[in-house]
C-alpha positions in Angstrom: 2.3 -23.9 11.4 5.1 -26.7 11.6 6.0 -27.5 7.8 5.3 -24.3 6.2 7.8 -23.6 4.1 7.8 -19.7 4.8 10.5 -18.7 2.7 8.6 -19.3 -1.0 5.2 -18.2 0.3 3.2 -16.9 -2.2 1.7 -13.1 -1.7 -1.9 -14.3 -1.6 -4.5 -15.5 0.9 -3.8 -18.1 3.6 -6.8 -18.9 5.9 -5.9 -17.8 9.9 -7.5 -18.5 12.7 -9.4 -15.8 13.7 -10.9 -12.4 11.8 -12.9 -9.2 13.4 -15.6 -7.8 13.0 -17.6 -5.1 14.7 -20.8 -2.9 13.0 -22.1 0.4 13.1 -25.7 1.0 13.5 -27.9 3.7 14.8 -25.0 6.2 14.9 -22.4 4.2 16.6 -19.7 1.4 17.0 -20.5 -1.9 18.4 -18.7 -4.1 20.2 -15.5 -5.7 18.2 -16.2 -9.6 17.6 -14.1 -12.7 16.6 -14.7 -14.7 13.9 -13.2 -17.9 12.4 -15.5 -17.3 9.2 -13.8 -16.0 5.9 -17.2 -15.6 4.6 -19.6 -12.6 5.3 -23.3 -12.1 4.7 -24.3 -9.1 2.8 -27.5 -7.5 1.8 -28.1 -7.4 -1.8 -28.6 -3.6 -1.9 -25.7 -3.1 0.3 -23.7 0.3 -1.0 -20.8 -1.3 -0.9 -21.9 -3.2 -3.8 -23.9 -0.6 -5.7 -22.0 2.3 -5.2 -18.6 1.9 -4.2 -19.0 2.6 -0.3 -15.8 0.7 0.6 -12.0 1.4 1.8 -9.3 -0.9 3.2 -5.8 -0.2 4.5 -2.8 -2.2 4.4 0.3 -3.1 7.1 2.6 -5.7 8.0 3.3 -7.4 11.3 7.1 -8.3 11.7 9.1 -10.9 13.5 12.3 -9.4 15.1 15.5 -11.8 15.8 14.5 -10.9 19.7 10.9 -13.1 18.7 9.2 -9.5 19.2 6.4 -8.8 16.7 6.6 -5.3 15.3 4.4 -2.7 13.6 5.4 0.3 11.3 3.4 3.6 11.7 0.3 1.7 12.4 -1.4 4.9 13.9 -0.6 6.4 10.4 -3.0 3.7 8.8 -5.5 4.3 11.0 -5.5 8.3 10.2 -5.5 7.4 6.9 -8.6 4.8 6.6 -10.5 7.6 8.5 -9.0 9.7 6.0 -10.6 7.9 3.8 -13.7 6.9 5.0 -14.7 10.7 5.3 -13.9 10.6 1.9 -16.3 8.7 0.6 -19.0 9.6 3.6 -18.5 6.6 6.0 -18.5 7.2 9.4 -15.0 7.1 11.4 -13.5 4.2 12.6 -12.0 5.4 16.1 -8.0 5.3 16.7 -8.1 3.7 19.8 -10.9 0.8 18.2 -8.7 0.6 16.0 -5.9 -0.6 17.6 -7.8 -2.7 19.9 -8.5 -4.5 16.6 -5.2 -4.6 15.2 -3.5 -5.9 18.4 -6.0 -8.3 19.4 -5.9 -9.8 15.2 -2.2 -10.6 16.0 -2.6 -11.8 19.1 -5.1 -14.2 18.1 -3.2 -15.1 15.0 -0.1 -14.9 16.3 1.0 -18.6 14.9 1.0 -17.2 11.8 3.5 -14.6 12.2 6.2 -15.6 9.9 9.1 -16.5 11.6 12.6 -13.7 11.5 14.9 -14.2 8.3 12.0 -15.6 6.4 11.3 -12.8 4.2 7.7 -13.4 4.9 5.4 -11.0 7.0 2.2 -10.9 8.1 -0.2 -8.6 5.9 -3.2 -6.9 7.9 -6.1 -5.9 5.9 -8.8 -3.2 7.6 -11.7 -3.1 6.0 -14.9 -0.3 6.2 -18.1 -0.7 3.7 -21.4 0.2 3.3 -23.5 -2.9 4.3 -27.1 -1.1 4.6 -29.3 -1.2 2.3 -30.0 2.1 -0.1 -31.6 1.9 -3.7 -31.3 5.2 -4.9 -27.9 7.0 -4.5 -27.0 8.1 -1.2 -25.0 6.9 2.0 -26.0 3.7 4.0 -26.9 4.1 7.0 -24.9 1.1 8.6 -21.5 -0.1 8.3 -19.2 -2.8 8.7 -15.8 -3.3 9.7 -13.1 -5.9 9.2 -9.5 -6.9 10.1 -8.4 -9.9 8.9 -4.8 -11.2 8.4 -2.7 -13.8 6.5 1.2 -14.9 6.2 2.9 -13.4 2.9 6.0 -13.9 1.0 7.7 -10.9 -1.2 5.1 -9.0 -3.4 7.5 -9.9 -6.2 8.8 -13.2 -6.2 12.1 -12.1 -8.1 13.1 -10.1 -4.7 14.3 -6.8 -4.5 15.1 -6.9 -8.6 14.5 -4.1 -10.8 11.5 -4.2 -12.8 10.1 -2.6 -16.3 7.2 -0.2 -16.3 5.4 1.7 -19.3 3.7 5.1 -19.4 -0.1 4.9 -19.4 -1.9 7.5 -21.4 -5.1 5.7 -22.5 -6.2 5.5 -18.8 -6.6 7.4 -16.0 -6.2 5.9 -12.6 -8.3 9.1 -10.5 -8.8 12.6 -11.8 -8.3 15.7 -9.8 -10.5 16.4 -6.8 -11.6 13.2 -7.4 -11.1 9.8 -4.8 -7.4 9.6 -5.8 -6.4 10.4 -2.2 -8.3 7.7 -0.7 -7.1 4.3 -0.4 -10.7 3.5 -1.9 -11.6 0.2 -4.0 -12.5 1.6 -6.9 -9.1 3.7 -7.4 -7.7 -0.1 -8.2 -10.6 -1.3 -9.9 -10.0 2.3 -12.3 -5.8 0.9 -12.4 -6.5 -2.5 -13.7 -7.1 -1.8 -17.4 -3.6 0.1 -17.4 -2.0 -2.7 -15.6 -3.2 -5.4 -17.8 -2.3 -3.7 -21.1 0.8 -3.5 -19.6 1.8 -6.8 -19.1 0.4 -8.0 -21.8 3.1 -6.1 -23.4 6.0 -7.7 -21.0 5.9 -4.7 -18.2 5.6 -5.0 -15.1 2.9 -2.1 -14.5 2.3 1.2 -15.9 2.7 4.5 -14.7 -0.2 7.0 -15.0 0.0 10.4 -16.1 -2.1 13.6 -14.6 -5.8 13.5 -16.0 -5.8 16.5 -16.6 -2.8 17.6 -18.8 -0.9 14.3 -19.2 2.2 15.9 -18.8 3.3 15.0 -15.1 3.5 11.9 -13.3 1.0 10.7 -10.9 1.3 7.0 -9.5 3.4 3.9 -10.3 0.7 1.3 -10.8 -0.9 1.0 -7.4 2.1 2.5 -5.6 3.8 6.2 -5.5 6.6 7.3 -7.8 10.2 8.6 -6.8 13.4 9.8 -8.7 17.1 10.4 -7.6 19.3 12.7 -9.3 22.2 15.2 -8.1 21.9 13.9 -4.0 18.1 14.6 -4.0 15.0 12.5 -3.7 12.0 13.6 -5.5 8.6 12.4 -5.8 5.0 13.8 -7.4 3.0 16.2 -5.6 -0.9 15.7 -6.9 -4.2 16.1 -5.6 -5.1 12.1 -7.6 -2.6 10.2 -5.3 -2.2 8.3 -2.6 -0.1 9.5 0.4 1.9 6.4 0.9 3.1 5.9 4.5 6.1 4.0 2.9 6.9 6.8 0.8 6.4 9.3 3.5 9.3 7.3 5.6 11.5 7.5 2.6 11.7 10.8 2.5 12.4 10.9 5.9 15.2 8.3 5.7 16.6 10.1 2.6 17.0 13.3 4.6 18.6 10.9 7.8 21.1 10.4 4.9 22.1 14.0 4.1 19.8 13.8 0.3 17.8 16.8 -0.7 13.8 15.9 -0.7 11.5 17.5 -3.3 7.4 16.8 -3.7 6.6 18.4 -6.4 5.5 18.2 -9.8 7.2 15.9 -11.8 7.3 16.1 -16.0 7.4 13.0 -17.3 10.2 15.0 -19.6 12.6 15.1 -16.3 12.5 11.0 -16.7 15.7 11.3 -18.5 17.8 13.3 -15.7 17.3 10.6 -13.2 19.7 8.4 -12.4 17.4 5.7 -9.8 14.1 5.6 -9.9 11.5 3.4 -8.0 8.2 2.8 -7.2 7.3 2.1 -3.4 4.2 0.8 -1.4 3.5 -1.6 2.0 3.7 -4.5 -0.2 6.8 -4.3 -2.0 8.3 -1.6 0.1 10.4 -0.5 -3.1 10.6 -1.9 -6.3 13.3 -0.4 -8.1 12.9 0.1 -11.6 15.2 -0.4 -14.1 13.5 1.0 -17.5 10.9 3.3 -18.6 8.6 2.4 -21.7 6.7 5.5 -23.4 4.9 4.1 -26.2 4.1 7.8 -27.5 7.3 9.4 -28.2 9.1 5.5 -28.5 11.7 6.7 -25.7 13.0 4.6 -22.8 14.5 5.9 -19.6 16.7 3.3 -18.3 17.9 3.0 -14.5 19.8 0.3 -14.9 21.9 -2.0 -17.0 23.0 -4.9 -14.9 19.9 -6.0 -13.3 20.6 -4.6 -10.1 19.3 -1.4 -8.2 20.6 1.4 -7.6 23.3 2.3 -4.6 21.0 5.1 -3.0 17.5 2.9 -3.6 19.5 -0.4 -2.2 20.9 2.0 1.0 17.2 3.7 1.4 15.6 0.0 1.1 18.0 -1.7 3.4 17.7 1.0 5.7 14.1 0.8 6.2 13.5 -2.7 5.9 16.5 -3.2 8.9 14.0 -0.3 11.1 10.7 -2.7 10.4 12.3 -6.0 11.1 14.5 -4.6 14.2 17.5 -5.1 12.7 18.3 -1.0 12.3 17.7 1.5 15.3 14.3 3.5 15.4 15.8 6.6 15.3 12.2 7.9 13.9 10.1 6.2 16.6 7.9 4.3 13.8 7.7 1.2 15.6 5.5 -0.3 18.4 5.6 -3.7 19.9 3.3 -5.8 20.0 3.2 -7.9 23.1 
């Protein structure tokens, strides 16, 4: 990788060296295989493609100042894609196969680790679908799974800047009982009319409501939703939501810090008693947010004035970013090395 200029990489897709693969068929896991393929074949009635039979996860590989590689709470991803392949009625991928996949990915691809101070990282992407072949409306009976990585720069190219969001109420991302809880395909597909309008009207993402009453918050775009006010951190309890691993350590962090925590229903009324406010997610970690847009009652919520975030969301981002890249101690024991 000699050249690259890591430190303006794009978030996107960089071919590596090396992907995984490994099937299930007949009622169990194969062996894991190597690829240097980015291409896959597919069977035309796969239920992947008919009926929404897929989930991915994402994490991030880091480069320490030591030249150790690190990853966060990777046994947390791989509880949730089983999480979420019961979800949808895929069979388990194991822990342990799991990991066996995710170390070997980096050790093959290890060259493209981005290199400490870069502000690049190297996204992992797990993927389970359907690949069998069913016509009418039911499970497949075979499966595929998938780890592939690639290099990335900062999900938002501004850095850790505030952004603008607006309140979605013409769309809903997941309803209740629904697959909202999954970290499922479709969940996004369902986002991407919300996101678009938008930014067509110069936000940076919406925020969906509750389908069922519109009245509380649910997600921020394709990431969880938090608030500060009076030394306490609060973010949405809802059965239509993802169970973000970033926002999970957050909390965590927030209580390391001596804050208050509350997940609970939030009113999209109580907007105006915050005083920081952020959306967080693997990608971006936090994006801090410095205005509110809600087209129905013409208010904004602003979170700040100056550009910049705020004291407690710079302190809980600097603090968790320091724990992933090595910089901070792993007082929560998050972090495994990959050798």
């Amino acid at each position: 990788m000699e050249n690259t200029d890591w430190k303006n990489m794009p978030f996107g897709y960089i071919k590596t060296d090396y992907n995984i693969r490994c099937l299930y068929s007949n009622g169990g896991w194969g062996t894991l295989e190597k690829s240097d393929s980015d291409y896959i074949n597919i069977h035309i009635a796969a239920t992947a493609l008919h009926y929404g039979q897929e989930v991915f996860e994402g994490l991030k590989a880091y480069m320490g100042k030591d030249g150790r590689i690190r990853l966060f709470r990777w046994e947390d991803n791989a509880r949730r894609f089983i999480h979420s392949a019961e979800g949808i009625i895929m069979p388990e991928f194991p822990v342990e196969l799991f990991r066996e996949a995710l170390f070997e990915i980096i050790r093959l691809n290890r060259r493209f680790v981005p290199p400490y101070g870069s502000g690049a990282t190297l996204y992992i992407r797990p993927l389970l679908y359907g690949s069998g072949p069913e016509v009418g409306v039911k499970p497949a009976l075979e499966y595929t799974f998938i780890i592939f990585v690639t290099p990335v720069g900062p999900y938002f190219r501004e850095g850790f800047k505030p952004v603008d969001m607006m309140i979605c109420r013409e769309f809903d991302r997941a309803a209740p009982l629904g697959t909202g809880t999954f970290k499922a395909g479709g969940n996004y597909a369902a986002s991407l009319r919300a996101i678009i309008a938008a930014k067509r009207k110069g936000y940076s993402n919406s925020i969906f409501l509750d389908a069922r009453e519109k009245k509380y918050i649910d997600e921020c775009g394709p990431a969880n939703f938090y608030g500060i006010k009076d030394n306490t951190y609060v973010t949405p309890r809802s059965d239509s939501i993802l169970d973000s691993i970033t926002n999970r350590s957050l909390i965590e962090i927030a209580q390391s810090m001596g804050m208050k925590t509350e997940r609970r229903p939030v009113p999209v009324e109580e907007l105006e008693s915050f005083t920081e406010a952020g959306a967080c997610g693997t990608a971006a970690v936090i994006s801090p947010i410095a205005k509110i847009f809600d087209p129905v009652t013409n208010k904004i919520y602003e979170y700040s004035k100056d550009c910049t975030a705020g004291p407690i969301t710079t302190k809980l981002y600097n603090k968790l970013t320091g724990i992933q890249n090595g910089d901070e101690p792993d007082e929560f024991g998050w972090i495994t090395i990959v050798d």
